[in-house]
C-alpha positions as CSV (number, residue, x, y, z in Angstrom):
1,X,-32.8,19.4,29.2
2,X,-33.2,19.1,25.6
3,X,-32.7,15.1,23.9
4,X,-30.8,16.2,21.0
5,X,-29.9,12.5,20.4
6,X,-30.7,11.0,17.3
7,X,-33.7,8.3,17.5
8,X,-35.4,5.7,15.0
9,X,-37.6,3.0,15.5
10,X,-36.0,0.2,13.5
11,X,-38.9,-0.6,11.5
12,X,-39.2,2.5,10.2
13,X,-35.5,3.0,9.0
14,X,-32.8,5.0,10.6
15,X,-32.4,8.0,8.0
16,X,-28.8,7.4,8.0
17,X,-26.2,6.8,5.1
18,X,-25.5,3.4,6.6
19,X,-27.6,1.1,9.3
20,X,-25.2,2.2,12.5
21,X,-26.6,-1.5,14.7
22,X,-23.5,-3.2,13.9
23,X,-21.0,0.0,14.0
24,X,-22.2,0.3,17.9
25,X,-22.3,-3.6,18.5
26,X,-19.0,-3.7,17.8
27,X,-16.3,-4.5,16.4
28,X,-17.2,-8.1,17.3
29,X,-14.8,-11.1,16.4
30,X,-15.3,-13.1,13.0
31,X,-16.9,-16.4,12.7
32,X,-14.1,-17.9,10.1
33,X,-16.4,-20.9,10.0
34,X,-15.3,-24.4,8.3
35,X,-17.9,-27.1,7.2
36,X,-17.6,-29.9,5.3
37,X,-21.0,-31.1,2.8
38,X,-22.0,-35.0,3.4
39,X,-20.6,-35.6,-0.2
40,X,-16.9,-34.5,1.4
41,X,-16.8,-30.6,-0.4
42,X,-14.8,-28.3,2.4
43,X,-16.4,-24.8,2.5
44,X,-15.0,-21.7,4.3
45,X,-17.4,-18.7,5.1
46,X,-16.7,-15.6,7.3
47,X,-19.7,-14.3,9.8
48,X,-19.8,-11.3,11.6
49,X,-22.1,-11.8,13.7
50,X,-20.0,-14.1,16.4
51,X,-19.4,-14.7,19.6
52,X,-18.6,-17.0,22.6
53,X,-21.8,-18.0,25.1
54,X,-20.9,-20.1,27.4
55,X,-17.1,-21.0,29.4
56,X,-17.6,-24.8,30.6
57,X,-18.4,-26.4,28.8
58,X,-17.3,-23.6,26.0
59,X,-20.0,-23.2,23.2
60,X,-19.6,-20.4,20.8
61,X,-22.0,-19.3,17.6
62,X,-22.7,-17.6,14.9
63,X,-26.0,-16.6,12.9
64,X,-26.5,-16.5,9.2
65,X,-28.1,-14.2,7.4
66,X,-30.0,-16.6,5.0
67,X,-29.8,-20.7,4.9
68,X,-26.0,-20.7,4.0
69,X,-23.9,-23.8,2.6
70,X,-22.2,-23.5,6.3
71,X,-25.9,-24.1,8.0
72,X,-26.7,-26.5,5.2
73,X,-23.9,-28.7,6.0
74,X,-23.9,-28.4,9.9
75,X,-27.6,-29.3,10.2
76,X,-26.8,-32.4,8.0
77,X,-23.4,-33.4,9.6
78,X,-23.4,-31.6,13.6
79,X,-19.6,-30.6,13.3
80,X,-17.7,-27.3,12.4
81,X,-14.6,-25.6,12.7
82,X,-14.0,-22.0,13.9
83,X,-10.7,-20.2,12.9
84,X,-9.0,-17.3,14.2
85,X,-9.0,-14.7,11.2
86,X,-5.5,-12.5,12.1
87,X,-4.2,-9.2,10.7
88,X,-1.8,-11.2,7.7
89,X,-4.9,-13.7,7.2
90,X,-7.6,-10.7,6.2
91,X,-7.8,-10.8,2.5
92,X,-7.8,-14.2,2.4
93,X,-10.7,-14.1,4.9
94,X,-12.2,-11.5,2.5
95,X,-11.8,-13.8,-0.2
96,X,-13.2,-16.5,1.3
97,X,-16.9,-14.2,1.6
98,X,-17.2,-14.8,-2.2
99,X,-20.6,-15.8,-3.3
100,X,-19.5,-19.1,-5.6
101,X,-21.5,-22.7,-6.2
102,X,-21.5,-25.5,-3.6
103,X,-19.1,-27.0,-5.5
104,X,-16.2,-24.6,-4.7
105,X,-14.1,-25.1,-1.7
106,X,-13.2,-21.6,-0.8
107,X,-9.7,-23.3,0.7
108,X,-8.9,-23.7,-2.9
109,X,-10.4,-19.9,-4.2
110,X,-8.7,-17.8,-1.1
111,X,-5.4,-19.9,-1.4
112,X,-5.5,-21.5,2.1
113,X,-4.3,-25.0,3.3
114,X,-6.9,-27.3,4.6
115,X,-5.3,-29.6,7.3
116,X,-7.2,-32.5,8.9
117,X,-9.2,-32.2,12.4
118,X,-8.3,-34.9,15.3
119,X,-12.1,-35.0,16.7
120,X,-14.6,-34.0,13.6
121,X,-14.3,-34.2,9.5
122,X,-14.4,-30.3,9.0
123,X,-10.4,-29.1,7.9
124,X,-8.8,-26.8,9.8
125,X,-7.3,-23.7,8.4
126,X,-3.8,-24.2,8.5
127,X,-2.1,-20.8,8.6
128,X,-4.7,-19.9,11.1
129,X,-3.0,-20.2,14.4
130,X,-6.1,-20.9,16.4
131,X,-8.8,-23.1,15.5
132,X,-11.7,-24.6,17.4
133,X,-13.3,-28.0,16.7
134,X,-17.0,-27.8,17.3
135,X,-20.1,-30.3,17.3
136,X,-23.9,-28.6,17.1
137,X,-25.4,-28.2,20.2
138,X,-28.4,-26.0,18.5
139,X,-29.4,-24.9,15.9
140,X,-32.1,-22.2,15.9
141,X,-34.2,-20.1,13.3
142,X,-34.6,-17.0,15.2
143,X,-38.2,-14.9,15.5
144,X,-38.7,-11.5,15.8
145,X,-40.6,-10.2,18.8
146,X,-44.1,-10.8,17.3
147,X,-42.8,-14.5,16.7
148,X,-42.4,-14.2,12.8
149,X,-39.8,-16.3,11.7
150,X,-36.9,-14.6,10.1
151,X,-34.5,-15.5,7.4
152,X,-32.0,-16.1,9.8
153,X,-30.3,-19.0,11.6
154,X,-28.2,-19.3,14.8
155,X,-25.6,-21.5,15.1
156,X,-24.5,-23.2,18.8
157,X,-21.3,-25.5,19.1
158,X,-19.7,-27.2,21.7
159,X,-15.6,-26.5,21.1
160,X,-14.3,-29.4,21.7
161,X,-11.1,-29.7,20.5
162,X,-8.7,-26.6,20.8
163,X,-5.7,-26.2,18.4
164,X,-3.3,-23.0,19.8
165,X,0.1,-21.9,17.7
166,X,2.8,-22.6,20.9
167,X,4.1,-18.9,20.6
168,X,0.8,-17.2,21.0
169,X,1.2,-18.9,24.9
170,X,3.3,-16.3,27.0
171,X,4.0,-18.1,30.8
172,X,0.8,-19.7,30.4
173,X,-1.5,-17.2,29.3
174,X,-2.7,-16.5,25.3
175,X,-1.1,-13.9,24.2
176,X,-4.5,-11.8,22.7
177,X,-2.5,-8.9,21.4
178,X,0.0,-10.7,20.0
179,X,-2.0,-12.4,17.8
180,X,-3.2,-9.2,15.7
181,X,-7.1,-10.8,15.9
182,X,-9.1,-9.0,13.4
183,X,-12.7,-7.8,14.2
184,X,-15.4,-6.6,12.0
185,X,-16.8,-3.2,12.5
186,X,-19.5,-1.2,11.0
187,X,-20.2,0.4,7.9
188,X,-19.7,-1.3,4.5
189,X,-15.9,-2.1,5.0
190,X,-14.7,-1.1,8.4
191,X,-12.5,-4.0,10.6
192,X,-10.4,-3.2,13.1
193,X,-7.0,-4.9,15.0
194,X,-6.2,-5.6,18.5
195,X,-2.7,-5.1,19.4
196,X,-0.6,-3.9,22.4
197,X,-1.3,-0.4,22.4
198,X,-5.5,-1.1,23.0
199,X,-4.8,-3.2,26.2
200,X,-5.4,-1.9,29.8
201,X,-6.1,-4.6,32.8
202,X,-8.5,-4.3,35.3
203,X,-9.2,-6.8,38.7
204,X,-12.7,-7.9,39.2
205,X,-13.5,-6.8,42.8
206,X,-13.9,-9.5,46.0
C-alpha cells in the first residue's frame, strides 16, 4: 500500500503554511496563570501549553516559551494562581497576552478584578469562576533529546486551594459544559468551546 501521508522531520521544517504540532495536540486548556513580583506587582499571562499531571495530590503546569515575568516571579516567590479562562472571559484573556513592562499589572490593562487568595499572595481573577491556588513543586528548564538546553521552562504546582463558582456544581459533580471552558487550538488564532452538544460518556471497564 502506498504512504500517501504527509511526513517531516521536525528539524528540517514541515513545508506547511503553519507548524500543525499544536493544531494535532489539541485544543488543550489555557494556563490563565497569576503571579505576583516580590516587590507586590500582580501579573496575568495566558499559556497554552497546559495541563494537569497528577490527581492526589493534584499538580498541574505549564511551560513558557522564554524566561517570562510569570517564571520570574514564581522561581523567586514558589506560589501561583491558575484561572479558568471561559467563553465571556476570552478577550480579556487575549488582552491579558499583551507584551507590556514588568511594571504593568495586566489586571489593570484587560479590565479584570484582582481579589485576594486565602493560602498564597498571588490574586485571583475575580470573574473567573474557577481558580486554583498553587505552590512550586518544580521548576524545570527542559532539554531536547541530545540534552541542549532550550529556551523553555516548565512549571509544576501543587493546587492547593480550590475556589469553584456554587452553580457550576450540579448534584455534586462540576458542571464542565456548563462552564463554556475555552481551549486553545492550532494555527495563528484558532480556540475552541466546550459545551453540551460535544459531550458523550463512557464507563471505564471492571
Amino acid at each position: 500500500m502506498t504512504d500517501t501521508r504527509h511526513f517531516y522531520r521536525p528539524r528540517d521544517g514541515h513545508g506547511l503554511a503553519h507548524d500543525p504540532f499544536n493544531a494535532i495536540v489539541g485544543p488543550r486548556p489555557i494556563g490563565w496563570i497569576s503571579t505576583r513580583s516580590p516587590d507586590g506587582i500582580d501579573n496575568l499571562a495566558p499559556y497554552s501549553f497546559f495541563n494537569a499531571f497528577n490527581y492526589t495530590p493534584p499538580i498541574i503546569g505549564f511551560a513558557s516559551l522564554g524566561y517570562k515575568d510569570s517564571v520570574r516571579n514564581i522561581e523567586a516567590t514558589g506560589e501561583f494562581v491558575w484561572n479558568l479562562v471561559t467563553e465571556h472571559l476570552a478577550e480579556a484573556m487575549n488582552t491579558s497576552c499583551a507584551a507590556v513592562a514588568p511594571e504593568v499589572s495586566e489586571f489593570e490593562l484587560a479590565g479584570l478584578a484582582g481579589v485576594p487568595s486565602r493560602l498564597v499572595a498571588p490574586k485571583r481573577v475575580a470573574e473567573s469562576p474557577v481558580n486554583f491556588e498553587c505552590r512550586l513543586s518544580q521548576l524545570l528548564r527542559l532539554e531536547t533529546a541530545g540534552g541542549t538546553a532550550l529556551e523553555t521552562w516548565l512549571v509544576l504546582g501543587e493546587v492547593i486551594g480550590v475556589h469553584l463558582a456554587p452553580d457550576l456544581i450540579r448534584d455534586g459533580i462540576y458542571d464542565t459544559a456548563g462552564a463554556r471552558h475555552v481551549l486553545r487550538g492550532g494555527g495563528p488564532a484558532d480556540y475552541f468551546t466546550i459545551g453540551p452538544a460535544q459531550r458523550f460518556r463512557m464507563t471505564r471497564p471492571d
